[in-house]
Biopython code that builds the backbone (N, CA, C, O; Angstrom):
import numpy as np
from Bio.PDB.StructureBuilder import StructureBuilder

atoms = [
    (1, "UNK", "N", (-12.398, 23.679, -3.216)),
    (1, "UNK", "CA", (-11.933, 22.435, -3.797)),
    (1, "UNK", "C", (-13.067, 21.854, -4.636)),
    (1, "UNK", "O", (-14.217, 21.787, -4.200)),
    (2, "UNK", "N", (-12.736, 21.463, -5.769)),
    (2, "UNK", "CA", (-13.552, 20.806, -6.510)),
    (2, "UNK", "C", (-14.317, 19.307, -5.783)),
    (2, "UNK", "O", (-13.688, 18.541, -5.054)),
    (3, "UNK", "N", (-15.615, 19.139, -6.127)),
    (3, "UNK", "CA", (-16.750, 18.429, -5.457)),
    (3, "UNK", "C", (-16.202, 16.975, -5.946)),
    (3, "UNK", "O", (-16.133, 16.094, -5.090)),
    (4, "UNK", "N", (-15.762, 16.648, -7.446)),
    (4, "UNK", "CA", (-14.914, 15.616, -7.549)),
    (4, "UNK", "C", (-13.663, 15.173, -6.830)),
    (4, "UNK", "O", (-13.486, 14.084, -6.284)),
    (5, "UNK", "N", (-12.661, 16.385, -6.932)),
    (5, "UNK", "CA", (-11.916, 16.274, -6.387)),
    (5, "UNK", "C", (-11.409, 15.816, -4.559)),
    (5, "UNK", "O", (-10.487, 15.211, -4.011)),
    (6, "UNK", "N", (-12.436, 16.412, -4.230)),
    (6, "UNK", "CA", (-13.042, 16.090, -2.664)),
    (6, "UNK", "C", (-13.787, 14.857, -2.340)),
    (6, "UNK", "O", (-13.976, 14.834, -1.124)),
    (7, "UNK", "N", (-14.147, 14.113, -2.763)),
    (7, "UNK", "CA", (-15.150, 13.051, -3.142)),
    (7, "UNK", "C", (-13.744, 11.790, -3.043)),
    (7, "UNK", "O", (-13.646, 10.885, -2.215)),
    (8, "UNK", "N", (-12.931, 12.073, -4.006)),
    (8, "UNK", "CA", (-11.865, 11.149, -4.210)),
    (8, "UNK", "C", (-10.937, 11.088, -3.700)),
    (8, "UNK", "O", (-10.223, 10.086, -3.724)),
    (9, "UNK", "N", (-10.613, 12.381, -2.948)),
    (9, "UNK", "CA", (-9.351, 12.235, -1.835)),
    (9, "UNK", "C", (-10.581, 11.601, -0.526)),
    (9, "UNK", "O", (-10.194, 10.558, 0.002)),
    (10, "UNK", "N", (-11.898, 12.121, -0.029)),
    (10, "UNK", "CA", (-12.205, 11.324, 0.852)),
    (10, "UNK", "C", (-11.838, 9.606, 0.416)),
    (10, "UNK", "O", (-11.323, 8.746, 1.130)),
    (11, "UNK", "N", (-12.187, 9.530, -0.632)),
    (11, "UNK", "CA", (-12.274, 7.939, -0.610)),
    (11, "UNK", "C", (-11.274, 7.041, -0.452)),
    (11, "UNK", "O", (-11.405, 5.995, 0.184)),
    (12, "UNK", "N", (-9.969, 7.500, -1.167)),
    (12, "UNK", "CA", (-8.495, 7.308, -0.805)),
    (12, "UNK", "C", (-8.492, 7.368, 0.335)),
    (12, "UNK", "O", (-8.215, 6.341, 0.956)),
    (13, "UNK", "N", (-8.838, 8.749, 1.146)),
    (13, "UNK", "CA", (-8.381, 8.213, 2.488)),
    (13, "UNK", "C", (-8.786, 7.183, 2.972)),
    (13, "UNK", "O", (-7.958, 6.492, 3.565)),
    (14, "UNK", "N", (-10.032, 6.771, 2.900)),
    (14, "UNK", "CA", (-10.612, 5.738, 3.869)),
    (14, "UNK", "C", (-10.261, 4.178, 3.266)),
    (14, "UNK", "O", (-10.226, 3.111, 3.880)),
    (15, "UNK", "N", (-10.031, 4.448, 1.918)),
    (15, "UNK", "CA", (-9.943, 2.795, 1.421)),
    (15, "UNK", "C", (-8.191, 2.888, 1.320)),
    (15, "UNK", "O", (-7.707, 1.777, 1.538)),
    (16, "UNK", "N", (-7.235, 3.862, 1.064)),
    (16, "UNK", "CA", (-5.900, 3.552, 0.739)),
    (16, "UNK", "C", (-4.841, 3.714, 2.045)),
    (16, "UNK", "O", (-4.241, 2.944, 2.795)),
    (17, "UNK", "N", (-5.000, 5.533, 1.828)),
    (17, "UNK", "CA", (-4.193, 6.231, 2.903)),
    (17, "UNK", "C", (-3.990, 5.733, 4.394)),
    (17, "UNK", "O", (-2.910, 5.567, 4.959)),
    (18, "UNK", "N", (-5.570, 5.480, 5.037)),
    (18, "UNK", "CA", (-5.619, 5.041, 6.161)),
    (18, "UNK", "C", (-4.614, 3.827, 6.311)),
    (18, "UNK", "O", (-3.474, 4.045, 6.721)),
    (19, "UNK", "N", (-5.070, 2.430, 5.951)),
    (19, "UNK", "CA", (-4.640, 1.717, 5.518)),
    (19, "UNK", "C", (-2.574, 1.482, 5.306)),
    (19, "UNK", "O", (-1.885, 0.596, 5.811)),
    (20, "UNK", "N", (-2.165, 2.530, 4.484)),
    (20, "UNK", "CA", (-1.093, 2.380, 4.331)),
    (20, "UNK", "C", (-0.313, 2.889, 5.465)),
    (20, "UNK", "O", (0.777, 2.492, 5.877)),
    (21, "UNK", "N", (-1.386, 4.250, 6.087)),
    (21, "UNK", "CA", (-0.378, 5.073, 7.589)),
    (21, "UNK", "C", (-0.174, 3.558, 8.396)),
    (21, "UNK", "O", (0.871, 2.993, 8.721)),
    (22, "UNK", "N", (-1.288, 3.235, 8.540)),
    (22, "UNK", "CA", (-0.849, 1.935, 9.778)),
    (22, "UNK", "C", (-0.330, 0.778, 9.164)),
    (22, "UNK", "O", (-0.329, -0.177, 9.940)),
    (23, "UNK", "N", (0.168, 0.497, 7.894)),
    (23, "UNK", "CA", (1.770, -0.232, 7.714)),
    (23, "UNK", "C", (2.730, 0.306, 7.838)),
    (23, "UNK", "O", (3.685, -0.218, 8.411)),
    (24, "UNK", "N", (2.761, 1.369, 7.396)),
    (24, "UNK", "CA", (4.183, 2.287, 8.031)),
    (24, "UNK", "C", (4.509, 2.262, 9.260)),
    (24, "UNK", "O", (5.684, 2.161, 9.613)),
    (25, "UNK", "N", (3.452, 2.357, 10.135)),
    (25, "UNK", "CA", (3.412, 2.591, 11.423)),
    (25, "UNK", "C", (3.635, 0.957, 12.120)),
    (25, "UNK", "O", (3.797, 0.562, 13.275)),
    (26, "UNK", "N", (3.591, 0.612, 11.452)),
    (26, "UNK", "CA", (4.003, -0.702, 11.710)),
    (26, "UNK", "C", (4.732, -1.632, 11.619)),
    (26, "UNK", "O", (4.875, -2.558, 12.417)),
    (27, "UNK", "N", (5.529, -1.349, 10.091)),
    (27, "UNK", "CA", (6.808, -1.416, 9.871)),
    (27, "UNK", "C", (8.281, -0.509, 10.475)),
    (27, "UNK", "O", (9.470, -0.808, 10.589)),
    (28, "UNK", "N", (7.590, 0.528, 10.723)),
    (28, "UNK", "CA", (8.965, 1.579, 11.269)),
    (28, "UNK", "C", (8.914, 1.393, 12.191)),
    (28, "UNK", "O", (10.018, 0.978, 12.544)),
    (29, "UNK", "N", (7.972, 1.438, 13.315)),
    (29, "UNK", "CA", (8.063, 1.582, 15.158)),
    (29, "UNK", "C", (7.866, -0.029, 15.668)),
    (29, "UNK", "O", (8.330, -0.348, 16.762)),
    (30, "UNK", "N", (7.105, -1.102, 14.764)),
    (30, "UNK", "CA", (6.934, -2.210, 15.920)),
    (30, "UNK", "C", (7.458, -3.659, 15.267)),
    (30, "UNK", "O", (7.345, -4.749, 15.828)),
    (31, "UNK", "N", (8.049, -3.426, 13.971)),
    (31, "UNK", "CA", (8.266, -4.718, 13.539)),
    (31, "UNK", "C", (9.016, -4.866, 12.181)),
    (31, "UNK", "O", (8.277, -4.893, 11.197)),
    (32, "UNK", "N", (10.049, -4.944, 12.009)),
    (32, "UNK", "CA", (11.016, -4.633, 10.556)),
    (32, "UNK", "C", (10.603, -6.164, 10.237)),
    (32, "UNK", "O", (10.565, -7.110, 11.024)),
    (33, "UNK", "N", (10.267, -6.132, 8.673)),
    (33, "UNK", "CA", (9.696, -7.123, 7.841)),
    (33, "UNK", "C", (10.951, -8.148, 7.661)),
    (33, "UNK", "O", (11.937, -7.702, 7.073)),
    (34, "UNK", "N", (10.982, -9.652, 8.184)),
    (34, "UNK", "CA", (12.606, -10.491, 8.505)),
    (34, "UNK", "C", (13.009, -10.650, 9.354)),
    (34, "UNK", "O", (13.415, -11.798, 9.533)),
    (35, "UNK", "N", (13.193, -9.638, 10.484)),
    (35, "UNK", "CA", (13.552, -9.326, 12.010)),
    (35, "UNK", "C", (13.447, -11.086, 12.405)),
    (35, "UNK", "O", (14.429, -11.808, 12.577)),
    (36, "UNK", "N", (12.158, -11.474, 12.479)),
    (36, "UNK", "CA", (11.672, -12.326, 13.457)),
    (36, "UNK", "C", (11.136, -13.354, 13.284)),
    (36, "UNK", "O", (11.277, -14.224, 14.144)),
    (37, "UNK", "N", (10.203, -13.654, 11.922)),
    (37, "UNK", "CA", (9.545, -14.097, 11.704)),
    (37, "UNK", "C", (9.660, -14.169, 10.374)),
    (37, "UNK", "O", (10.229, -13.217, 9.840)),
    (38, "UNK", "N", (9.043, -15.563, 9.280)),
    (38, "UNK", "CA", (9.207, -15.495, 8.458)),
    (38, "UNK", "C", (7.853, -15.225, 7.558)),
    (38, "UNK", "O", (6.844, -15.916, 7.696)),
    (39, "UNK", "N", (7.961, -14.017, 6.516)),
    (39, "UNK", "CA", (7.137, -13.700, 5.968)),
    (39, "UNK", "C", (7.306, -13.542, 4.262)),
    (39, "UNK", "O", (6.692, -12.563, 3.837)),
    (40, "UNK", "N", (7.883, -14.172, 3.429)),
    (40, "UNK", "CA", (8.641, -14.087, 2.725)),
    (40, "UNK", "C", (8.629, -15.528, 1.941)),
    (40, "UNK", "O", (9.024, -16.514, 2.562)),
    (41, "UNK", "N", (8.336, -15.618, 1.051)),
    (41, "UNK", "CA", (8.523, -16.724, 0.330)),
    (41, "UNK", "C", (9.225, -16.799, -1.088)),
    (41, "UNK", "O", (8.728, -16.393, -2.138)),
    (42, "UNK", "N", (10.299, -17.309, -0.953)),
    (42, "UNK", "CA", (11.091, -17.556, -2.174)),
    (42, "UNK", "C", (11.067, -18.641, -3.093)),
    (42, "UNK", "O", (10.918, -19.599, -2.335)),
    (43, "UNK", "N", (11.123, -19.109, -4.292)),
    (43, "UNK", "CA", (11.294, -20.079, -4.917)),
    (43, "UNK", "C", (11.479, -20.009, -6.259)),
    (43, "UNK", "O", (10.851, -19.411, -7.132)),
    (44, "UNK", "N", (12.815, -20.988, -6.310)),
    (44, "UNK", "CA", (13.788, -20.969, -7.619)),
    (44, "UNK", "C", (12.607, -21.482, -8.502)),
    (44, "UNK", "O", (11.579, -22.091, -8.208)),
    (45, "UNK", "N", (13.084, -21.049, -9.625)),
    (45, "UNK", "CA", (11.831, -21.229, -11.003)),
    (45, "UNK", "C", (12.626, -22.288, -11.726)),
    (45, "UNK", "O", (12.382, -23.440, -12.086)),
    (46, "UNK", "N", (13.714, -21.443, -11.812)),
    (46, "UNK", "CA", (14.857, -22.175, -12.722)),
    (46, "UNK", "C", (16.326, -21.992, -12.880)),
    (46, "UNK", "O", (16.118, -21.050, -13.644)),
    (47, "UNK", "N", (17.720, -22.056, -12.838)),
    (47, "UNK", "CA", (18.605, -21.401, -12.698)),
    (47, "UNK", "C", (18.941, -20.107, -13.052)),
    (47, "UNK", "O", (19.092, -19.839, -14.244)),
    (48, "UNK", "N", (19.090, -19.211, -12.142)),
    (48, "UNK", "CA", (19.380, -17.855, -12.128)),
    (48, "UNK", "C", (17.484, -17.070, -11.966)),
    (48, "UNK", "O", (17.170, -15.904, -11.727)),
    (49, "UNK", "N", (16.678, -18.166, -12.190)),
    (49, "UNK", "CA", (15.017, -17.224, -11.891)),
    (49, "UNK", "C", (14.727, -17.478, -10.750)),
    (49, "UNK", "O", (14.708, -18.637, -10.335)),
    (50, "UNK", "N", (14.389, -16.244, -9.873)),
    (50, "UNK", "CA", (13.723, -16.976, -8.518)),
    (50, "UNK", "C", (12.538, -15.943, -8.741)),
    (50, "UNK", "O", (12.557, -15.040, -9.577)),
    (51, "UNK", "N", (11.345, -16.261, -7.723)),
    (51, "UNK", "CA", (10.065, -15.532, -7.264)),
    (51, "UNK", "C", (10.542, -15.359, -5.859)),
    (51, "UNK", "O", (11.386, -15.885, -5.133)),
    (52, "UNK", "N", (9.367, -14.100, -5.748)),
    (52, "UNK", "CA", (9.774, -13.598, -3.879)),
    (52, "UNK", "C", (8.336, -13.072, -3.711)),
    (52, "UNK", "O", (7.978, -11.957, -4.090)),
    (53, "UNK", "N", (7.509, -14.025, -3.078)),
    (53, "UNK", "CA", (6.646, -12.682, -2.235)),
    (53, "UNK", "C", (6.595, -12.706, -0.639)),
    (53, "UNK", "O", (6.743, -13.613, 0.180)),
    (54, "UNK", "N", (6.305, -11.242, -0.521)),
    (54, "UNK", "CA", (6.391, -10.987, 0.618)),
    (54, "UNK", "C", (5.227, -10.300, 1.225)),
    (54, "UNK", "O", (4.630, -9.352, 0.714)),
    (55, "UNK", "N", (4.887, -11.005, 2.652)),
    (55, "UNK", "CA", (2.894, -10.596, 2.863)),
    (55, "UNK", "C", (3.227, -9.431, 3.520)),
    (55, "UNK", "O", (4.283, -8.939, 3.918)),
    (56, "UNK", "N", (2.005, -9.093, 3.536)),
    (56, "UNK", "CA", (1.636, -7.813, 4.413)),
    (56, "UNK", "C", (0.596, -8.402, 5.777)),
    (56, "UNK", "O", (-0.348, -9.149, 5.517)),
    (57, "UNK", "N", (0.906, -7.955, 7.283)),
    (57, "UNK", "CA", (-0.404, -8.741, 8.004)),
    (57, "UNK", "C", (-1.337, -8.170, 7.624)),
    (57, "UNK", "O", (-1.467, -7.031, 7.177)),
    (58, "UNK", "N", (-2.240, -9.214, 7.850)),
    (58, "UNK", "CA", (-4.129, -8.925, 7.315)),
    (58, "UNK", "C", (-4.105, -7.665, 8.300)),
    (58, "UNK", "O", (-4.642, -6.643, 7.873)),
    (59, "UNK", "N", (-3.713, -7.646, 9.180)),
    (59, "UNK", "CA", (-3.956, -6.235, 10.403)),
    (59, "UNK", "C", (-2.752, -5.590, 11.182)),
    (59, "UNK", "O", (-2.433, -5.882, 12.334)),
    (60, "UNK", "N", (-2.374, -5.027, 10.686)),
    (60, "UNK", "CA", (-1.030, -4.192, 11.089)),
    (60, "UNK", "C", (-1.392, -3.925, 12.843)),
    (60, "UNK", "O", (-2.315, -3.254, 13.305)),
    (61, "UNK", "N", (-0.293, -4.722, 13.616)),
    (61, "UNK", "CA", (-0.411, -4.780, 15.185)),
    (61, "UNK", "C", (1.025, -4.052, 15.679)),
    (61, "UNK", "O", (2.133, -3.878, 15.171)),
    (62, "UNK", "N", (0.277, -3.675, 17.155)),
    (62, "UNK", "CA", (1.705, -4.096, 17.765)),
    (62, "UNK", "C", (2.362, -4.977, 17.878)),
    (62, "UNK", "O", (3.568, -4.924, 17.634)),
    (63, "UNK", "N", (1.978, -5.645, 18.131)),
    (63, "UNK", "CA", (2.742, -6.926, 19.018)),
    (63, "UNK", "C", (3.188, -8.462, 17.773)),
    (63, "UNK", "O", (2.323, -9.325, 17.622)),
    (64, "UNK", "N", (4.117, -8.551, 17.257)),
    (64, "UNK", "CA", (4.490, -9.626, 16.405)),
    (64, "UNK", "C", (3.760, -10.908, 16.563)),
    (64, "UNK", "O", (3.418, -11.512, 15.546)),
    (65, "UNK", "N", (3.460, -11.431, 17.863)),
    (65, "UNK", "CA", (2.360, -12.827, 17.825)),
    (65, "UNK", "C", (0.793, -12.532, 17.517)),
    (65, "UNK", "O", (-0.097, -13.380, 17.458)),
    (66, "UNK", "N", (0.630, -10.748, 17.283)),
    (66, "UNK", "CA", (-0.654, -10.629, 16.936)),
    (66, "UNK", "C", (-1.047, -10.683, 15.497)),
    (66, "UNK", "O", (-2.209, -10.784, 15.104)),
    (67, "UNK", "N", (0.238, -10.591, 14.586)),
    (67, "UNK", "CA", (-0.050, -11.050, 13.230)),
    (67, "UNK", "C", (-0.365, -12.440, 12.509)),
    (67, "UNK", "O", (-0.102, -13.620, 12.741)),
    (68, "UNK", "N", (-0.871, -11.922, 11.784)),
    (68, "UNK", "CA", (-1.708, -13.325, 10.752)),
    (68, "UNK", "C", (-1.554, -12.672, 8.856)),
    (68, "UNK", "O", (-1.726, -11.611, 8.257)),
    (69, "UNK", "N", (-1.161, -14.001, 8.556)),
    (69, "UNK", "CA", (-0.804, -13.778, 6.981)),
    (69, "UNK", "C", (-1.795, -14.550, 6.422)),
    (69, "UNK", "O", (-1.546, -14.950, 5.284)),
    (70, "UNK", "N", (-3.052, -14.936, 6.994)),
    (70, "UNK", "CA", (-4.394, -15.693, 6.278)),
    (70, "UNK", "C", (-4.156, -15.006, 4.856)),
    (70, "UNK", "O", (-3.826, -15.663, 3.868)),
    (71, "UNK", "N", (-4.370, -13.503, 4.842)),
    (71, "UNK", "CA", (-5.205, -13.308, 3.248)),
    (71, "UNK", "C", (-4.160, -12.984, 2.404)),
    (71, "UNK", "O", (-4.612, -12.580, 1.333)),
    (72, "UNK", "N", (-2.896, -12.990, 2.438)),
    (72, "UNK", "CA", (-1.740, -13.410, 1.449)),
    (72, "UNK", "C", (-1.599, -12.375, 1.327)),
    (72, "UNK", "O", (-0.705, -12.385, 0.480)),
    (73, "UNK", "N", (-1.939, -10.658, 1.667)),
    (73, "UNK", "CA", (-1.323, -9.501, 0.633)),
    (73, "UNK", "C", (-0.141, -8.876, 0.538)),
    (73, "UNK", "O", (0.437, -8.021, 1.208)),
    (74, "UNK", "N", (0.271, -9.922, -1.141)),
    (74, "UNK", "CA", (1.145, -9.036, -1.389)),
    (74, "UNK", "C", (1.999, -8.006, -1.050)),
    (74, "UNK", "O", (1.292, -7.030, -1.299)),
    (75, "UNK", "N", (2.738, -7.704, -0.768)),
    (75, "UNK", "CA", (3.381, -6.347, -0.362)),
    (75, "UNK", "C", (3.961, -5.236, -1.484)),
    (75, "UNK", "O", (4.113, -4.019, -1.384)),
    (76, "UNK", "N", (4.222, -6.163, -2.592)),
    (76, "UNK", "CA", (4.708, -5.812, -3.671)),
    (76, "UNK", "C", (3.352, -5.081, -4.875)),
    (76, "UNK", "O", (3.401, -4.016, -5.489)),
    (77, "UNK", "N", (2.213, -6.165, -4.864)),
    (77, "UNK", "CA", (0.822, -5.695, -4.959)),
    (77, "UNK", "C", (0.746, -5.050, -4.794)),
    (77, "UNK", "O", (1.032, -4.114, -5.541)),
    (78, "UNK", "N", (0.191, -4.931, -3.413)),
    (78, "UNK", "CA", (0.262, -3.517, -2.603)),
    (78, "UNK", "C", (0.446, -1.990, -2.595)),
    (78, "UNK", "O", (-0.261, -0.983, -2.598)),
    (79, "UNK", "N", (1.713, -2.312, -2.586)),
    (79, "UNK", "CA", (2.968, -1.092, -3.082)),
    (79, "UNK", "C", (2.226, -0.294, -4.557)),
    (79, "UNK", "O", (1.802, 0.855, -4.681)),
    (80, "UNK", "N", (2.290, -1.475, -5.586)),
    (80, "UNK", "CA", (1.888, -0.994, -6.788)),
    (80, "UNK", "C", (0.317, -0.447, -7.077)),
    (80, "UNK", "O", (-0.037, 0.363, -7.933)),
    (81, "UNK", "N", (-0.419, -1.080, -6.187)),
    (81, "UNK", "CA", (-1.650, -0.759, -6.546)),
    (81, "UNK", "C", (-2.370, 1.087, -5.731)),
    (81, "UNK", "O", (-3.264, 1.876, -6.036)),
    (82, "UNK", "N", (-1.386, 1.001, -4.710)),
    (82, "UNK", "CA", (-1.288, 2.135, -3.818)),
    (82, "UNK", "C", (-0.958, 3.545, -4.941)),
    (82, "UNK", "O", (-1.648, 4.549, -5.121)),
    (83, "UNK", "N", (0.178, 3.204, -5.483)),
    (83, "UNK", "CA", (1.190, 3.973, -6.478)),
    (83, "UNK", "C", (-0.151, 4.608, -7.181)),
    (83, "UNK", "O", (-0.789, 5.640, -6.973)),
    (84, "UNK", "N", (-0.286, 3.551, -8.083)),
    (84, "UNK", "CA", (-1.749, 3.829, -9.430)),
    (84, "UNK", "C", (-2.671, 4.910, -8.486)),
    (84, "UNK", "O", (-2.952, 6.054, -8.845)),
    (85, "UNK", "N", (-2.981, 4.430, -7.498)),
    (85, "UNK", "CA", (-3.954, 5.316, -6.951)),
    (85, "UNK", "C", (-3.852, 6.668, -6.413)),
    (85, "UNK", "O", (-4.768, 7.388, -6.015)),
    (86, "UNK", "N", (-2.248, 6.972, -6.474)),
    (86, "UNK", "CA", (-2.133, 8.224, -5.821)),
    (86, "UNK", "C", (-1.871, 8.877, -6.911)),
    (86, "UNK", "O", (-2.342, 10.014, -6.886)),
    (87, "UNK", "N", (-1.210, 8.565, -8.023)),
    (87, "UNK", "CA", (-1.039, 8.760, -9.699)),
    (87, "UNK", "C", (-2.240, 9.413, -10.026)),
    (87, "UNK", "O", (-2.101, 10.506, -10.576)),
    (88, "UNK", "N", (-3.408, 9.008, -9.821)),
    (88, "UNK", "CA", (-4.851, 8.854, -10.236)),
    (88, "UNK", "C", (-5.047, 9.932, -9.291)),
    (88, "UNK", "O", (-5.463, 10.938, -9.865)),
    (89, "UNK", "N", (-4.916, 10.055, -8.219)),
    (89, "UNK", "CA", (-5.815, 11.501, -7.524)),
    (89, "UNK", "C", (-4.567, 12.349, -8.034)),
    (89, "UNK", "O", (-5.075, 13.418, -7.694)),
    (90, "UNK", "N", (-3.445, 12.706, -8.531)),
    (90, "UNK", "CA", (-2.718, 13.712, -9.105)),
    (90, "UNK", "C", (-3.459, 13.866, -10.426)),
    (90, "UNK", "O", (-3.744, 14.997, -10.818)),
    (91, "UNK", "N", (-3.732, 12.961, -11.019)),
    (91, "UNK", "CA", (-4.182, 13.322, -12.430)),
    (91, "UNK", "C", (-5.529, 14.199, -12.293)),
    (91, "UNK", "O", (-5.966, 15.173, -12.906)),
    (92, "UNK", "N", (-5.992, 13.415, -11.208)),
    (92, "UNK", "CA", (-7.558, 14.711, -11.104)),
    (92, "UNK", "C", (-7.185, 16.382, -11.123)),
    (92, "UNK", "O", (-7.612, 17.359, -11.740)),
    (93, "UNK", "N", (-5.648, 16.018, -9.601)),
    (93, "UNK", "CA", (-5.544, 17.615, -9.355)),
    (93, "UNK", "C", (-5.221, 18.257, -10.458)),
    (93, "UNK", "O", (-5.527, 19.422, -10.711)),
    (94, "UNK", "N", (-4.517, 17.427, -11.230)),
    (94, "UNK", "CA", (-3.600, 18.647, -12.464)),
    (94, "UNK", "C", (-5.077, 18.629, -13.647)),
    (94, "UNK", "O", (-5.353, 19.762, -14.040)),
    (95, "UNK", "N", (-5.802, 17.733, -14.094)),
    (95, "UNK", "CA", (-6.665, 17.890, -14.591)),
    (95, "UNK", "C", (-7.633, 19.078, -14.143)),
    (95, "UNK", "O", (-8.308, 19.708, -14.957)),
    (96, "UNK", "N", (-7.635, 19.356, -12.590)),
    (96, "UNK", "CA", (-8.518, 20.532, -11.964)),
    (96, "UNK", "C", (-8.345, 21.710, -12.279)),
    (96, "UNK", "O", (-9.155, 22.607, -12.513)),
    (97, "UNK", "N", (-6.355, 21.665, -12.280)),
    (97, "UNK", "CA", (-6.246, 23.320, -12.384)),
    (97, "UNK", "C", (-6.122, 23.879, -13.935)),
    (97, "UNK", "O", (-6.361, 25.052, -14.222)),
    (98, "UNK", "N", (-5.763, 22.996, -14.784)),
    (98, "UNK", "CA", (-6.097, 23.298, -15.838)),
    (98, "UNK", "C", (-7.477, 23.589, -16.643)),
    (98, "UNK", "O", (-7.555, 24.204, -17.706)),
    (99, "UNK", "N", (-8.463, 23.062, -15.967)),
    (99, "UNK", "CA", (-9.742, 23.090, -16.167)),
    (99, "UNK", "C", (-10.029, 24.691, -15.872)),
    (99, "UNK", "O", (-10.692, 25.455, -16.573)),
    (100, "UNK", "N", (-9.241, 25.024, -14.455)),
    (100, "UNK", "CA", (-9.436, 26.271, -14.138)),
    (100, "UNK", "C", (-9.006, 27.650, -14.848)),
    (100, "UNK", "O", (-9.578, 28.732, -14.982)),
    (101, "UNK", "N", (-7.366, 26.991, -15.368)),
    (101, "UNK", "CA", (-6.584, 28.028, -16.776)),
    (101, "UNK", "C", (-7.308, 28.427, -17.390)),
    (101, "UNK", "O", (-7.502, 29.612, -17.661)),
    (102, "UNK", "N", (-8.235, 26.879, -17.974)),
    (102, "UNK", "CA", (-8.724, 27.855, -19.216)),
    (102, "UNK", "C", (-9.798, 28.573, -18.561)),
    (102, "UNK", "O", (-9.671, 29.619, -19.198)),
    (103, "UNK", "N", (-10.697, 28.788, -17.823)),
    (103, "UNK", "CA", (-11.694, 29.987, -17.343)),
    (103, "UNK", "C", (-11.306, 31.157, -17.711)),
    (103, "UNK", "O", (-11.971, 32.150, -17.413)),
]
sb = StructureBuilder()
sb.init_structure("model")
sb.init_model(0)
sb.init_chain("A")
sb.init_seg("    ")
for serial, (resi, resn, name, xyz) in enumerate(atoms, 1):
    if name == "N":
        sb.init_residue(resn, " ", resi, " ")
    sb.init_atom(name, np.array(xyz, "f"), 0.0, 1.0, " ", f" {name:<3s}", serial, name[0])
structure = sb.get_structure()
């Protein structure tokens, strides 16, 4: 595996991947986002415009009274900024093997 390429999937893992396994893991097995609690903020702009965001907990738990929405993130953010980044380690890979074609 390329030394770049390895370099940047470590780093994803530790700053993205990790990170996103334990919202999944947290959304699918201990807590559907609405269920219970309100996390979700709506507000009409103007007729027919509304805004919606919806947090992510600062620390993906078991237990629903162990969450806290202090640092506001986005979910939608989130989502998107995750996307770019996995976009971005594909572009390395396909950038890799073509690097390799032409050899």
């Amino acid at each position: 595996m390329p030394t770049q390429l390895y370099e940047l999937l470590a780093e994803m893992q530790t700053k993205w991947f990790d990170a996103a396994k334990e919202y999944r893991d947290c959304i699918q097995h201990y807590f559907a986002p609405g269920s219970s609690r309100s996390i979700a903020i709506m507000e009409r702009k103007e007729p027919g415009i509304w805004s919606m965001s919806a947090w992510l907990p600062d620390e993906p738990a078991r237990s629903l009274n162990e969450f806290t929405f202090k640092q506001k993130v986005d979910a939608l953010d989130y989502g998107w900024q995750l996307a770019t980044n996995v976009v971005g380690v594909c572009e390395v890979v396909w950038s890799a093997g073509k690097a390799e074609e032409l050899e």
